[in-house]
C-alpha positions in Angstrom: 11.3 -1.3 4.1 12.9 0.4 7.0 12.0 3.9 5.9 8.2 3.3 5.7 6.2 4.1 7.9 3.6 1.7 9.1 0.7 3.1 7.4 2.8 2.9 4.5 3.4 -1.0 5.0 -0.2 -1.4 6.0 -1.1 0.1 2.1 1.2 -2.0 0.4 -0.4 -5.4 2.3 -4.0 -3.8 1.1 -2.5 -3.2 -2.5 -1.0 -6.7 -3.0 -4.5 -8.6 -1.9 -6.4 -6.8 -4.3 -6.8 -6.9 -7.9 -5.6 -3.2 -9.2 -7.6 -1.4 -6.4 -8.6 2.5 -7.2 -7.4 4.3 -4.3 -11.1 4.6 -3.0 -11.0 0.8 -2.7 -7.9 1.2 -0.6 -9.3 4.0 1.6 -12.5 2.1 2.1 -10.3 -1.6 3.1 -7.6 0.4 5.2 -10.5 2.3 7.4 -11.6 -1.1 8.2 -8.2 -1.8 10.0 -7.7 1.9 11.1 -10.0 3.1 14.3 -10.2 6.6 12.5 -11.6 7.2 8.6 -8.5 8.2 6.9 -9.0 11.1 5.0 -7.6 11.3 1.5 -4.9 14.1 2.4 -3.6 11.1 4.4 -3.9 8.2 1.9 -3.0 9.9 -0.9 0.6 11.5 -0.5 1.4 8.2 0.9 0.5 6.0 -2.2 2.4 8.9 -4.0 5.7 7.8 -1.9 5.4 4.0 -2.3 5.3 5.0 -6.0 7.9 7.6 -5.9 10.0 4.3 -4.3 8.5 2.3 -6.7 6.8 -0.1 -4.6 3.6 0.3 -6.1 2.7 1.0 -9.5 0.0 3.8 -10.6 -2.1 3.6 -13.8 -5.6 5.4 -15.2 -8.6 2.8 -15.1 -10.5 6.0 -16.7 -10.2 9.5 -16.6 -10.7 10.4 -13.1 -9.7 6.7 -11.5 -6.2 4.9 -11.0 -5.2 1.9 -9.9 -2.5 0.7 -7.8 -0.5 -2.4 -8.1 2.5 -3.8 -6.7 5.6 -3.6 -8.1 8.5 -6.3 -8.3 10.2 -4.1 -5.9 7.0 -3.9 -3.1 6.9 -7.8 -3.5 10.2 -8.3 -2.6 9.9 -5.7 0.4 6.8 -7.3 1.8 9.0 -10.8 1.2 11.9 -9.1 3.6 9.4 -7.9 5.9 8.0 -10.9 6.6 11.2 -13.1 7.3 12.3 -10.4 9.6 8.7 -10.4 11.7 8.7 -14.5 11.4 12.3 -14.4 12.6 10.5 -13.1 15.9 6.9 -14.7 15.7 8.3 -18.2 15.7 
C-alpha cells in the first residue's frame, strides 16, 4: 500500500463498501468526500492502476458499464493499512 496514493486508498475503501460499483457510482460516493467534483480523467487512470496492481477487479455489467470489485489482494492491503493506522490511533 505504500505506493498508492491517497486518492488511490480512498477508491479502494469506496470499492470494498459497495456491491460491484460502476465507476459513475464511485465518482458520485468519492465527490462526497472530496471538496472538488473529480473529473473522470482523474478517477479513471487511477482505477486503471489499482487494477494494473490487482487490487481491484474490472468486469462489463453491459456494454458501456463496468464494475469494480476488490480483489483478494486489495482486501489484504486495506487489512495492512488499517493495523498500521490503529497501531497509531490507539
Amino acid at each position: 500500500m505504500d505506493d498508492l496514493t491517497g486518492f488511490q486508498r480512498d477508491l479502494l475503501y469506496v470499492i470494498t463498501g459497495a456491491d460491484h460499483p460502476s465507476g459513475q457510482d464511485i465518482k458520485e460516493e468519492i465527490d462526497q468526500y472530496y471538496s472538488k467534483e473529480i473529473n473522470h480523467g482523474r478517477l479513471y487512470p487511477n482505477l486503471d492502476t489499482l487494477v494494473n496492481k490487482n487490487l481491484v477487479e474490472k468486469g462489463q455489467l453491459d456494454r458501456r458499464t463496468n464494475y469494480y470489485a476488490i480483489t483478494e489482494d486489495g482486501e489484504q492491503t486495506l487489512e495492512e493499512r488499517q493495523e498500521w493506522e490503529s497501531q497509531y490511533l490507539d
